[in-house]
ZAMARKOL-645707 format. One line per 5 residues: number of its first residue (from 1); their letters; for each residue x, y, z of N, C-alpha, C. Coordinates in steps of 0.05 Angstrom, whole numbers, padded with zeros to 5 digits. Example, Ala and Ser with C-alpha at 12.3 -4.5 7.8 and 13.67 -1.06 7.14 Angstrom:
2
1> AS> 00264,-00114,00156,00246,-00090,00156,00264,-00066,00156 ~ 00257,-00045,00142,00273,-00021,00143,00258,00001,00157
This chain:
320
1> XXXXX> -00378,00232,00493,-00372,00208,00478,-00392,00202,00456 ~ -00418,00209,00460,-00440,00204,00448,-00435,00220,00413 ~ -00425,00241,00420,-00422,00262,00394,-00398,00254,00384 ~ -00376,00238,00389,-00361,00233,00384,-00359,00211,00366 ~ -00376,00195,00378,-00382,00169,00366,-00406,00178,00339
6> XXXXX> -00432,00201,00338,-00436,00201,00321,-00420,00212,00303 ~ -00399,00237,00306,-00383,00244,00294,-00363,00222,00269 ~ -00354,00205,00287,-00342,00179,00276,-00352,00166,00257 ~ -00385,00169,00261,-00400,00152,00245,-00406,00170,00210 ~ -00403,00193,00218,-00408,00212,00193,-00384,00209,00182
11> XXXXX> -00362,00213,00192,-00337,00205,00169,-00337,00183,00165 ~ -00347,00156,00170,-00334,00133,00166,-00352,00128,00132 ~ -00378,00143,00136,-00394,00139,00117,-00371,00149,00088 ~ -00371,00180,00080,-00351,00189,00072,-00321,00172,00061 ~ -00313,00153,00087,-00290,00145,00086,-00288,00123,00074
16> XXXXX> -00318,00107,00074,-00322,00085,00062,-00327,00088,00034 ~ -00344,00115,00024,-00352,00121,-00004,-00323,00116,-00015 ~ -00305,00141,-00008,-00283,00144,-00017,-00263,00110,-00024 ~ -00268,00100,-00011,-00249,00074,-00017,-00264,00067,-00044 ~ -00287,00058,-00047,-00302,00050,-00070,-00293,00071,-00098
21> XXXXX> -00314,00101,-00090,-00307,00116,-00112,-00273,00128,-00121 ~ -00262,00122,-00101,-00228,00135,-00110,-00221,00121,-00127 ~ -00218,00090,-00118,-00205,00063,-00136,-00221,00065,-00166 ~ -00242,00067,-00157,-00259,00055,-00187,-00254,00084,-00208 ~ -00256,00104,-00196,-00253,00133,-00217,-00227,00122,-00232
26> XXXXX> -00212,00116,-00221,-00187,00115,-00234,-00180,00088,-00251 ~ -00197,00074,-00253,-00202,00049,-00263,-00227,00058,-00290 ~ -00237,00072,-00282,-00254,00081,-00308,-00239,00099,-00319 ~ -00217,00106,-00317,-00204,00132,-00335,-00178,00118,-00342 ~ -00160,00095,-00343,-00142,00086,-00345,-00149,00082,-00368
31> XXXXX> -00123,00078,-00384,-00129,00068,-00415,-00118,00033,-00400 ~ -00134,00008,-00418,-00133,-00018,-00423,-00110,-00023,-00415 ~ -00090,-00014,-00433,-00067,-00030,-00429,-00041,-00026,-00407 ~ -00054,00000,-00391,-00042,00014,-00368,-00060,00011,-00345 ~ -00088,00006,-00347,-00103,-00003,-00323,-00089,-00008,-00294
36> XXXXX> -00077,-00034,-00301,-00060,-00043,-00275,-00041,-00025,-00260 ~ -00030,-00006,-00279,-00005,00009,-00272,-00013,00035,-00261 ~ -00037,00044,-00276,-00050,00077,-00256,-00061,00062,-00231 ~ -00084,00039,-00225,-00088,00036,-00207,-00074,00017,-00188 ~ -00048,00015,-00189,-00030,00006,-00171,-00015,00032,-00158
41> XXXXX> -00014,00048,-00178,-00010,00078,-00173,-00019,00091,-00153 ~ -00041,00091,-00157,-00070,00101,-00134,-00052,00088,-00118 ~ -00062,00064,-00108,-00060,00048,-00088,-00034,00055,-00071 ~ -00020,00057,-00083,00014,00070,-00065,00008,00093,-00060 ~ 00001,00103,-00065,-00005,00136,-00055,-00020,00127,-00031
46> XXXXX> -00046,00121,-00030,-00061,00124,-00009,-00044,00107,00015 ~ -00036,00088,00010,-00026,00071,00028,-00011,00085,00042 ~ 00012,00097,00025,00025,00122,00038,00023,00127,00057 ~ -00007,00133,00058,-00024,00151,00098,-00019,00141,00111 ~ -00017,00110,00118,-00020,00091,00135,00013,00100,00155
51> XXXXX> 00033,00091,00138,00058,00100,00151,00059,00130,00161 ~ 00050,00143,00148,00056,00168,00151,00037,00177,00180 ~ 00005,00169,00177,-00005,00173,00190,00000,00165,00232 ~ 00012,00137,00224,00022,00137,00248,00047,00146,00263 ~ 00061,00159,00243,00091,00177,00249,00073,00200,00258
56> XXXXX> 00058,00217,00240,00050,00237,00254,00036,00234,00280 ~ 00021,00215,00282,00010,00208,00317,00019,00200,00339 ~ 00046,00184,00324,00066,00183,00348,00082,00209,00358 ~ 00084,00232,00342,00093,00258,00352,00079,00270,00358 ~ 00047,00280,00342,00025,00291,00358,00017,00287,00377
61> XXXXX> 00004,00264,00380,-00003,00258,00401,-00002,00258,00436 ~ 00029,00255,00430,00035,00262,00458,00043,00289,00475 ~ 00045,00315,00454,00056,00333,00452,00026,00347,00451 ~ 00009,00346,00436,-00023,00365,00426,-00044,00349,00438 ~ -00044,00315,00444,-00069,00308,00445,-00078,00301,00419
66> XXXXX> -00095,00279,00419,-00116,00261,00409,-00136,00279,00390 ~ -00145,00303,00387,-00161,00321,00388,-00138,00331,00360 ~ -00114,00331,00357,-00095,00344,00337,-00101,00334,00317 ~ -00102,00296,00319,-00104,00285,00297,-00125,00286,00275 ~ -00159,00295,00294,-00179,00295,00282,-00181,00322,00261
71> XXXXX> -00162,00341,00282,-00162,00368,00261,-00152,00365,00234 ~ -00121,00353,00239,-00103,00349,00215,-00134,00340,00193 ~ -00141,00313,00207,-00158,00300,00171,-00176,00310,00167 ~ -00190,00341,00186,-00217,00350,00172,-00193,00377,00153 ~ -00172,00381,00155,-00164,00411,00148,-00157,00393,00116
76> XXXXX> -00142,00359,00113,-00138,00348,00091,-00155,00342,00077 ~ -00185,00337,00087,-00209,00331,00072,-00224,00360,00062 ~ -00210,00376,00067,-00221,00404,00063,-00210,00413,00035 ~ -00179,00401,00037,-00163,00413,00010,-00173,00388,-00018 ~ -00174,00365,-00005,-00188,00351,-00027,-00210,00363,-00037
81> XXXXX> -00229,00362,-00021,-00257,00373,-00038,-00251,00403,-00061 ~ -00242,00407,-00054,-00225,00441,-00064,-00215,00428,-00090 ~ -00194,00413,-00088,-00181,00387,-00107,-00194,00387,-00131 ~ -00215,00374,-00120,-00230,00355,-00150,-00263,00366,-00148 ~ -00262,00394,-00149,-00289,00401,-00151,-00301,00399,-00175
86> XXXXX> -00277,00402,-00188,-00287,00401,-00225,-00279,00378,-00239 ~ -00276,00364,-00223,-00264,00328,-00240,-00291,00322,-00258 ~ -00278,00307,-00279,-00299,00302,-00302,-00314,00280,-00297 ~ -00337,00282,-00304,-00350,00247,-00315,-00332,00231,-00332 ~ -00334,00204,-00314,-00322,00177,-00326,-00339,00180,-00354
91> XXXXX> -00313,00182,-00377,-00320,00175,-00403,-00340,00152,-00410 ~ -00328,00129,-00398,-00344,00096,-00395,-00365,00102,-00388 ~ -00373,00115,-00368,-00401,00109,-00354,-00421,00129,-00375 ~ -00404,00147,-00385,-00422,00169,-00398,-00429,00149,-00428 ~ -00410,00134,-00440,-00411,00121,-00455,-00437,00103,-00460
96> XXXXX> -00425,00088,-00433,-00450,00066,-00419,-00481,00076,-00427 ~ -00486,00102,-00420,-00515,00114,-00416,-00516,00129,-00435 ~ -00503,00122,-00458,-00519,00140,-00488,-00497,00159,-00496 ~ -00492,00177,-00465,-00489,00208,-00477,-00461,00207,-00488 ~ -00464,00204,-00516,-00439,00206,-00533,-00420,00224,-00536
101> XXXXX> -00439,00243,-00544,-00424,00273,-00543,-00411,00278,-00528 ~ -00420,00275,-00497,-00405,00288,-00466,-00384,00266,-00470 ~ -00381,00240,-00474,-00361,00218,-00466,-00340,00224,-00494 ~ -00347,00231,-00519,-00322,00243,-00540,-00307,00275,-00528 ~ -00317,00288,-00519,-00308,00312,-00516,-00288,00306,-00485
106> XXXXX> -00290,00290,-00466,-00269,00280,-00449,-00256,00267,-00463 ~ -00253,00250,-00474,-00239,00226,-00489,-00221,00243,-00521 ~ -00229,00263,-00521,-00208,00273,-00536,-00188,00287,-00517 ~ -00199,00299,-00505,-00174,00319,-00477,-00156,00292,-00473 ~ -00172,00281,-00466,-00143,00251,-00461,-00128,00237,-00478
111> XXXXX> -00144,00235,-00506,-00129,00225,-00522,-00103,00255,-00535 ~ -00106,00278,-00536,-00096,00288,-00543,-00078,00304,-00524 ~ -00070,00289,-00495,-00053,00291,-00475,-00041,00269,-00472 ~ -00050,00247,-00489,-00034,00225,-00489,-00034,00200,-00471 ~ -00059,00198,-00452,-00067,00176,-00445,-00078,00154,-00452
116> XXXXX> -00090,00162,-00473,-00113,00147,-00487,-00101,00141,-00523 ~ -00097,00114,-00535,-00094,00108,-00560,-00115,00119,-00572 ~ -00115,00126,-00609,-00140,00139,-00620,-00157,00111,-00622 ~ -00178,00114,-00609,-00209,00093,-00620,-00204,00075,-00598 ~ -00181,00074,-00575,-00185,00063,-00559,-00211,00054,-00536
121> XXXXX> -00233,00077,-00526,-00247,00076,-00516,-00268,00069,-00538 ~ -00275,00075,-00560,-00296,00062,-00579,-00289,00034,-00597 ~ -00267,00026,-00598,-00269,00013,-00612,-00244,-00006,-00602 ~ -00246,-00014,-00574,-00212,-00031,-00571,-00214,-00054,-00582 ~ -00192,-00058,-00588,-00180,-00093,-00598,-00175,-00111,-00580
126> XXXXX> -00172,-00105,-00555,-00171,-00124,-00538,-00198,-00142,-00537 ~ -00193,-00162,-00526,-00201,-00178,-00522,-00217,-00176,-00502 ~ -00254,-00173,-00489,-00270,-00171,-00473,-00274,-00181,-00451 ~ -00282,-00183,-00428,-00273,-00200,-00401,-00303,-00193,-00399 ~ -00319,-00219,-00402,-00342,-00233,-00396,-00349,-00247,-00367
131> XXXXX> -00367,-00232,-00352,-00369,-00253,-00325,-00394,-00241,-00318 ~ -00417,-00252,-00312,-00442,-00251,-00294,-00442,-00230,-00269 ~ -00452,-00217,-00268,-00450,-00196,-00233,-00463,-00215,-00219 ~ -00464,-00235,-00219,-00472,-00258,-00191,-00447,-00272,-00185 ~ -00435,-00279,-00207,-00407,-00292,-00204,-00378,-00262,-00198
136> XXXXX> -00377,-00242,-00205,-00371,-00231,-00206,-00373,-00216,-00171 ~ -00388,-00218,-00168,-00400,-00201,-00138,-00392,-00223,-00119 ~ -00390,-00246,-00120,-00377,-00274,-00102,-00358,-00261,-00105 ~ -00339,-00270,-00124,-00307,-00262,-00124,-00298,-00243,-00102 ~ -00313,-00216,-00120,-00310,-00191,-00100,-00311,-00202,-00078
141> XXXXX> -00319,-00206,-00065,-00337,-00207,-00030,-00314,-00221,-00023 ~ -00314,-00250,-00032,-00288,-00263,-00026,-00274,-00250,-00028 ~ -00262,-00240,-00043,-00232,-00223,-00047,-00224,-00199,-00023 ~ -00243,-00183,-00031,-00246,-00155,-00012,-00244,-00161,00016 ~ -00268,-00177,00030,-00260,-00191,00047,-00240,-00204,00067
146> XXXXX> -00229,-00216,00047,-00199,-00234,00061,-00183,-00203,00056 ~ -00193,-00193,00039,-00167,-00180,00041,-00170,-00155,00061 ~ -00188,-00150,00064,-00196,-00124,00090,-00183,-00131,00116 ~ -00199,-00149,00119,-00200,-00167,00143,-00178,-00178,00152 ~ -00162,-00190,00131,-00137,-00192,00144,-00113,-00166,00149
151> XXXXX> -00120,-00143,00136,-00111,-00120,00136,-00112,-00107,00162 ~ -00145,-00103,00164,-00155,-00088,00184,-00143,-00097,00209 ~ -00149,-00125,00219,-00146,-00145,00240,-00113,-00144,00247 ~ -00095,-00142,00229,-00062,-00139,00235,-00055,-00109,00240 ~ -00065,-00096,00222,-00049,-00070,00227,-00066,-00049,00255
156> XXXXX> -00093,-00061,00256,-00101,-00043,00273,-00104,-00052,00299 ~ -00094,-00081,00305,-00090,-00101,00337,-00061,-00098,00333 ~ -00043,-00089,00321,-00022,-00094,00323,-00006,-00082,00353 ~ -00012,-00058,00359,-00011,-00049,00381,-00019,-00052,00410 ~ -00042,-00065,00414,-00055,-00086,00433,-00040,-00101,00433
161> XXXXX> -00043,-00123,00410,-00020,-00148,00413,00005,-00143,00419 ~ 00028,-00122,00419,00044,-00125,00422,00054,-00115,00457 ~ 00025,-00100,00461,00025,-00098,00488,00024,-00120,00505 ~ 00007,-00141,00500,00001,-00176,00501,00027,-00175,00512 ~ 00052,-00183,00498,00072,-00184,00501,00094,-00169,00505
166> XXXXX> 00084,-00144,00534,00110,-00132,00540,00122,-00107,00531 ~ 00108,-00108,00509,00113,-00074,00501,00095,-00056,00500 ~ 00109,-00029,00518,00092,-00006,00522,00079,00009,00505 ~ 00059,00028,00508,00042,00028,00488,00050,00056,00471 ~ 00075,00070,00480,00100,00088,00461,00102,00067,00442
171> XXXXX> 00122,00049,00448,00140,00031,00441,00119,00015,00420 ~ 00098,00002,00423,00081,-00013,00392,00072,00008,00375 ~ 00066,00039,00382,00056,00058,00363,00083,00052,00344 ~ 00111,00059,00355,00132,00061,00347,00138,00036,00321 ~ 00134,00011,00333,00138,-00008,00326,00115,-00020,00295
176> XXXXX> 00092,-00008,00300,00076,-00005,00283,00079,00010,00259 ~ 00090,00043,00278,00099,00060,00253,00127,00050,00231 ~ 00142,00035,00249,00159,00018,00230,00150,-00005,00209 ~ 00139,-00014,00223,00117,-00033,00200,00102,-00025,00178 ~ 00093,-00011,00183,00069,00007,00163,00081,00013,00144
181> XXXXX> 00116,00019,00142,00135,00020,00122,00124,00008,00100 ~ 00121,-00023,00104,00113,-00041,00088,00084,-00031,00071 ~ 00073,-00021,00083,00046,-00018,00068,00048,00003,00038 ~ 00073,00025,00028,00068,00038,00012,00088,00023,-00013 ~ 00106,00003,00003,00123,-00013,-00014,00109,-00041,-00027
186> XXXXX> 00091,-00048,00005,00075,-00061,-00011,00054,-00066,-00040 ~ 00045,-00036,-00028,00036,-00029,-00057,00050,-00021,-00085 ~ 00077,-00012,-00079,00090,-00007,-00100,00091,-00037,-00117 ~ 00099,-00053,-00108,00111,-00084,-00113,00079,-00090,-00123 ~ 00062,-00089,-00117,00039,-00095,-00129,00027,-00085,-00152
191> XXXXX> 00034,-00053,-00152,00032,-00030,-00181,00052,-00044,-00195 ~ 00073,-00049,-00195,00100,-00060,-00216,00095,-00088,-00224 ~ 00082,-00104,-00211,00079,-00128,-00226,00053,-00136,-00240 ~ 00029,-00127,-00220,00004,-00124,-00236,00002,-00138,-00264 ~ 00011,-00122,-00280,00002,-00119,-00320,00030,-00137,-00319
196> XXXXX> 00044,-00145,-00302,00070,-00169,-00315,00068,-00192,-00313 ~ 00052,-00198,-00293,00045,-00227,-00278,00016,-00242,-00289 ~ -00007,-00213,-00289,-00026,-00219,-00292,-00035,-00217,-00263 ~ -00074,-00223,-00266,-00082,-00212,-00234,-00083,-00235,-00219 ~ -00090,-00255,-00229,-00093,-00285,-00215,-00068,-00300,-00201
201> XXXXX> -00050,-00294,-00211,-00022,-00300,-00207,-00009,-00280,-00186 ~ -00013,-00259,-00189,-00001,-00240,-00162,-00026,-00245,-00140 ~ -00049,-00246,-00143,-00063,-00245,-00117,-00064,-00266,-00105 ~ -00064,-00291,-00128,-00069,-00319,-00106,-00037,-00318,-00087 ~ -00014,-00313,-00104,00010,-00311,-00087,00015,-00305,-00065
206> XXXXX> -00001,-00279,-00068,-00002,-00257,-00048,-00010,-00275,-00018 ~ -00042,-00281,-00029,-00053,-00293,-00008,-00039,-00318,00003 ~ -00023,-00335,-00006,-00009,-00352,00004,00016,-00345,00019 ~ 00025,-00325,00006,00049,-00308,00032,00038,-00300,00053 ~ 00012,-00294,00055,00004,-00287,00086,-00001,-00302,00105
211> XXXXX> -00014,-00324,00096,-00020,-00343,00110,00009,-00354,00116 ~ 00028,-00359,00106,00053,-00368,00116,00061,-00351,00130 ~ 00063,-00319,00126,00077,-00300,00148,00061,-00295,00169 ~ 00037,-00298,00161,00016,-00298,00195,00023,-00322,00211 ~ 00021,-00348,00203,00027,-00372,00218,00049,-00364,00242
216> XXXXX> 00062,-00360,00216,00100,-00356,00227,00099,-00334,00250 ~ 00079,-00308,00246,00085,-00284,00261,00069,-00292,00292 ~ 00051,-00311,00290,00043,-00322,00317,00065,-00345,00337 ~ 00079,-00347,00321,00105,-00357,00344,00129,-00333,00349 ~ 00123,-00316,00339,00146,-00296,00339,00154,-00287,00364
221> XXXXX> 00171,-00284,00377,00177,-00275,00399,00211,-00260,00399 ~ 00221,-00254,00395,00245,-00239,00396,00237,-00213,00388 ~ 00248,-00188,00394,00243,-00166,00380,00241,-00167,00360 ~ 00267,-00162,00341,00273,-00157,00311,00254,-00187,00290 ~ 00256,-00198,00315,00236,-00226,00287,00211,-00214,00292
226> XXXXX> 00204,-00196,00312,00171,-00181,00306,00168,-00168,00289 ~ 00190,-00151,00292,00198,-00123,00273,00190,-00127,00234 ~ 00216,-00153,00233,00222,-00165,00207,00192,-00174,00195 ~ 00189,-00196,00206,00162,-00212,00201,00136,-00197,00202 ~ 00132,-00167,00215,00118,-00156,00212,00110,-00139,00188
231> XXXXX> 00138,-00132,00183,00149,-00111,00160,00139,-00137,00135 ~ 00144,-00150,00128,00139,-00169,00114,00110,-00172,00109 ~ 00100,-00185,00132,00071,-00195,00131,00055,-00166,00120 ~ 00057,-00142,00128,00050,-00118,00119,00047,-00116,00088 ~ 00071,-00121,00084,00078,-00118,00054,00060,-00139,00036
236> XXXXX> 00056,-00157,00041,00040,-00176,00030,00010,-00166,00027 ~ -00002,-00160,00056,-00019,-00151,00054,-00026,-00125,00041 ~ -00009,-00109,00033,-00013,-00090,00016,-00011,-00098,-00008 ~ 00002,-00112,-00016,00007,-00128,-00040,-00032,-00126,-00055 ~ -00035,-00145,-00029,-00066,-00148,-00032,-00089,-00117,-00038
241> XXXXX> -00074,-00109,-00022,-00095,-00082,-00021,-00098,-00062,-00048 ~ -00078,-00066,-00056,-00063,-00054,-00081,-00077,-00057,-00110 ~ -00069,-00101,-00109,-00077,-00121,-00134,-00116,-00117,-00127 ~ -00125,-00120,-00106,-00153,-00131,-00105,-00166,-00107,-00103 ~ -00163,-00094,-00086,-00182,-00076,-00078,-00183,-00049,-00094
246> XXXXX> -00159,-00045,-00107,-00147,-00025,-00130,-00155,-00030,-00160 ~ -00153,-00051,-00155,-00140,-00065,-00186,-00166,-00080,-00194 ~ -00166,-00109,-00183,-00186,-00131,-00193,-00211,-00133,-00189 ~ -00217,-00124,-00163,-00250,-00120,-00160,-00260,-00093,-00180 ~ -00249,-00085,-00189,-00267,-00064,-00208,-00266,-00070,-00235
251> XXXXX> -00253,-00097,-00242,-00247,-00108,-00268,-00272,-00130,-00265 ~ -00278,-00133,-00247,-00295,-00155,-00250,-00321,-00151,-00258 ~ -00330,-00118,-00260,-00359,-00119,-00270,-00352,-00092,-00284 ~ -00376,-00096,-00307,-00381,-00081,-00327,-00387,-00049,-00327 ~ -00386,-00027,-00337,-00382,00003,-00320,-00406,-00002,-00313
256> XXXXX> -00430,-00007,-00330,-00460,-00001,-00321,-00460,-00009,-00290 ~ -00449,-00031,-00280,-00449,-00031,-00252,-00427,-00039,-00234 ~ -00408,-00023,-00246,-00384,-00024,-00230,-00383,-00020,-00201 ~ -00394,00011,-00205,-00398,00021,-00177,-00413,00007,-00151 ~ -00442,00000,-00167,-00447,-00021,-00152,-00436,-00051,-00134
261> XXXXX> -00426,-00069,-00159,-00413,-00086,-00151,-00392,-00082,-00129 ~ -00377,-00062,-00132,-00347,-00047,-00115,-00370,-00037,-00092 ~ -00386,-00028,-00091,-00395,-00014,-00066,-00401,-00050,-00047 ~ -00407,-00061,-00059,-00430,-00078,-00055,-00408,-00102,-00039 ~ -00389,-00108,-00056,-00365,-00127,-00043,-00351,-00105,-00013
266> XXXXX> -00349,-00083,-00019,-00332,-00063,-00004,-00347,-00059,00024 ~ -00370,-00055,00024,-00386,-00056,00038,-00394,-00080,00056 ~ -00392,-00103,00042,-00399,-00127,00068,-00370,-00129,00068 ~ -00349,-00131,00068,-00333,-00126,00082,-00325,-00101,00105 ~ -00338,-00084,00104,-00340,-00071,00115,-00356,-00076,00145
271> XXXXX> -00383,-00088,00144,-00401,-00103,00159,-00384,-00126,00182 ~ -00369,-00138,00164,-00354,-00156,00172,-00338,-00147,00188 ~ -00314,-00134,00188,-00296,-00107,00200,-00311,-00099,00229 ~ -00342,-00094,00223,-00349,-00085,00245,-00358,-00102,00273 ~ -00357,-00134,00259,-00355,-00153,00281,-00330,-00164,00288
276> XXXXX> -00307,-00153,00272,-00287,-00165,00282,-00264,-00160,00308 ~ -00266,-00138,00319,-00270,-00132,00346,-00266,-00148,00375 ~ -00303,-00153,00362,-00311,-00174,00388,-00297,-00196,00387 ~ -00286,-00205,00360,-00282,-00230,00361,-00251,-00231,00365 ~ -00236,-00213,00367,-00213,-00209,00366,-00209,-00207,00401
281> XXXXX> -00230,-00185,00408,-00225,-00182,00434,-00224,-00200,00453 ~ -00240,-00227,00450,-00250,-00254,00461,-00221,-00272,00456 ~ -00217,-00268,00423,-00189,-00289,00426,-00167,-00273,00457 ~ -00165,-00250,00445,-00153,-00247,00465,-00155,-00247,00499 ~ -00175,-00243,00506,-00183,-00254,00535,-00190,-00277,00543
286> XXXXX> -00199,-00295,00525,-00207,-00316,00532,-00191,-00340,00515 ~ -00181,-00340,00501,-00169,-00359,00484,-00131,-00361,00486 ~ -00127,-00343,00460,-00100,-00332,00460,-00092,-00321,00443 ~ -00086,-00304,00442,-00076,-00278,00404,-00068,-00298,00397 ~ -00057,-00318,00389,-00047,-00332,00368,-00056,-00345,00342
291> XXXXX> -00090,-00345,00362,-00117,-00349,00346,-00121,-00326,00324 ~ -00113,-00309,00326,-00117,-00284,00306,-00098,-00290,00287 ~ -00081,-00293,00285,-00062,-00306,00269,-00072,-00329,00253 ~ -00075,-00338,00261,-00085,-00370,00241,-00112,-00362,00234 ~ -00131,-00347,00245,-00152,-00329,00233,-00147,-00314,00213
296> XXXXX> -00121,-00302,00211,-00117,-00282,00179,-00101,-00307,00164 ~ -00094,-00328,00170,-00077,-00347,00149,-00102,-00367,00139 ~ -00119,-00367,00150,-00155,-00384,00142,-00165,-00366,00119 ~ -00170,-00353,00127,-00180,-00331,00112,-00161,-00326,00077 ~ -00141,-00318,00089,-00125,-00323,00059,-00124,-00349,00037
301> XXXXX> -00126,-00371,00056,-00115,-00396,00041,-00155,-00396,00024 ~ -00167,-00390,00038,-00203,-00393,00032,-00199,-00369,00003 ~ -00194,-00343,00012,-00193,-00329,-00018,-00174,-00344,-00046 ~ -00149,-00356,-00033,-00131,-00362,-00052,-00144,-00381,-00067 ~ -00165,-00397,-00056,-00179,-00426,-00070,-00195,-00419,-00089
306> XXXXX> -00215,-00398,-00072,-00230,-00378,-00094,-00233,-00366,-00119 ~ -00205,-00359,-00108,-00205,-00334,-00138,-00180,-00357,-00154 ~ -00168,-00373,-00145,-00154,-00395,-00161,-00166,-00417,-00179 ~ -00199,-00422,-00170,-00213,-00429,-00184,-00231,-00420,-00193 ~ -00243,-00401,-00189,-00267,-00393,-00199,-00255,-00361,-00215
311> XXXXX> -00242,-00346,-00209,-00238,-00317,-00213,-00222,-00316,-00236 ~ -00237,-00303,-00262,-00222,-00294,-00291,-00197,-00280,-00288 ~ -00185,-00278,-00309,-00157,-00265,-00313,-00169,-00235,-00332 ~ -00172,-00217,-00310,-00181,-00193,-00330,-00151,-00172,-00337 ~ -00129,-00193,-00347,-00113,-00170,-00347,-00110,-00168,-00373
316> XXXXX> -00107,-00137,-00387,-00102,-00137,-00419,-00131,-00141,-00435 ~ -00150,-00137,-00413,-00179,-00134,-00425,-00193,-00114,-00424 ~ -00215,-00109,-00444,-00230,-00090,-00442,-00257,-00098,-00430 ~ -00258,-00075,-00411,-00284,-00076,-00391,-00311,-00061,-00397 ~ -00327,-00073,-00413,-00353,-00053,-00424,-00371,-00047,-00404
């Protein structure tokens, strides 16, 4: 167990980079006025795993063992690195730190593949999105946060809880894997409206649909109203995962410290994640799961106030 658990702990490192550096790479290479639309892009793809991942564990697993699944994601993290051995330096960041030369000689391959308008990266017309990395790094935290946390906390108790109530633990993988549906649609619906709505307007929404479908999913009791309301509340929350964690937290600070800020919000949420557990585990033994529920609808209504008052509209802006 001991090697197991450090084992766990070496990917999670890895697994954590990757959420930070995936999102943001692709946020430094988007042209302005497509920003929203590549990295809503991203975002459906990865989400993707989530459904997928639990279809394949509900067949593996019972048939190979526990031991199958870990193989599958070292043999998939094998073909990535293979992937992107030669991926370029972010133009922006090269930009950022002088080196001109290296940041024109990418920035033509793109402009002359047709991602990039001519003089777009030197000289955009848009309009600049100004904010402090103190104010900027709040947002984040807030944002990332509610939105992890209510992520993490539903999709990954969802199977406990549904044991709570009567179903076997085939039967919630099952029931989960139907849900999880929601998570690559969610993100789609989040990539498509992004750059139409603007970012303040789809996320505060967002966050107010959860808190209403969480409320709601703590009285739920019929099958198919688990099923439905689940499929739903999912979607929302990807909504979120998509707009914030894809999209708006890496608009919020400047390339010089993008990475940072994104590590920095991504990471105490992450911290957070790692006490949520205990506290989950206590509602449930000592309280009543229903408390988890109005725990992810707190949490939402707290981000939606947030970023409804305090958090810029970086859509259709240029990010120096």
């Amino acid at each position: 167990m001991m090697i197991l658990i450090g084992l766990r702990f070496i990917a999670a490192i890895g697994l954590g980079a990757e959420i930070v550096t995936g999102y943001a790479v692709v946020n430094e290479f988007a042209p302005i006025k497509r920003r929203g639309h590549w990295s809503g892009m991203t975002a459906i793809v990865a989400n993707t795993g989530a459904p997928i991942t639990l279809l394949i564990a509900s067949f593996m697993i019972p048939k190979f063992g526990w031991r199958s699944m870990f193989i599958t994601m070292g043999i998939l993290a094998l073909i990535l690195w293979l992937a992107r051995r030669h991926f370029p330096e972010s133009p922006r960041w090269l930009l950022a730190k002088g080196r001109t030369e290296e940041a024109n000689a990418i920035i033509q391959k793109l402009t002359t593949r047709g991602l990039y308008e001519k003089d777009e990266m030197t000289h955009p017309d848009e309009p600049v999105s100004h904010i402090s990395f103190a104010k900027g790094l709040f947002i984040a935290i807030v944002a990332v946060s509610a939105t992890l946390l209510c992520q993490y906390t539903f999709t990954s108790w969802v199977p406990t809880l549904l044991l709570k109530q009567g179903i076997n633990i085939v039967d919630s993988i099952s029931f989960s894997a139907i849900m999880m549906i929601g998570a690559p649609i969610g993100a789609a619906i989040g990539a498509l409206l992004v750059d139409r709505t603007g970012r303040k307007k789809l996320i505060v929404t967002a966050f107010i649909a959860t808190a209403i479908l969480g409320i709601a999913y703590a009285y739920e009791r019929s099958t198919p109203g688990i099923l439905i309301n689940g499929f739903l509340l999912t979607i929302t929350l990807y909504i979120l995962v998509a707009s914030v964690v894809s999209i708006y937290t890496n608009e919020l600070f400047e390339t010089s410290h993008r990475f940072r800020g994104a590590g920095i919000a991504n990471g105490t949420s992450k911290l957070l994640n790692v006490l949520m557990p205990t506290f989950v585990a206590f509602m449930i033994t000592q309280v009543s799961a229903s408390f988890i529920y109005y725990a992810i609808a707190a949490l939402a209504i707290i981000a939606a106030i947030v970023i409804g008052l305090f958090g810029p509209e970086t859509d259709q802006k240029a990010i120096k």
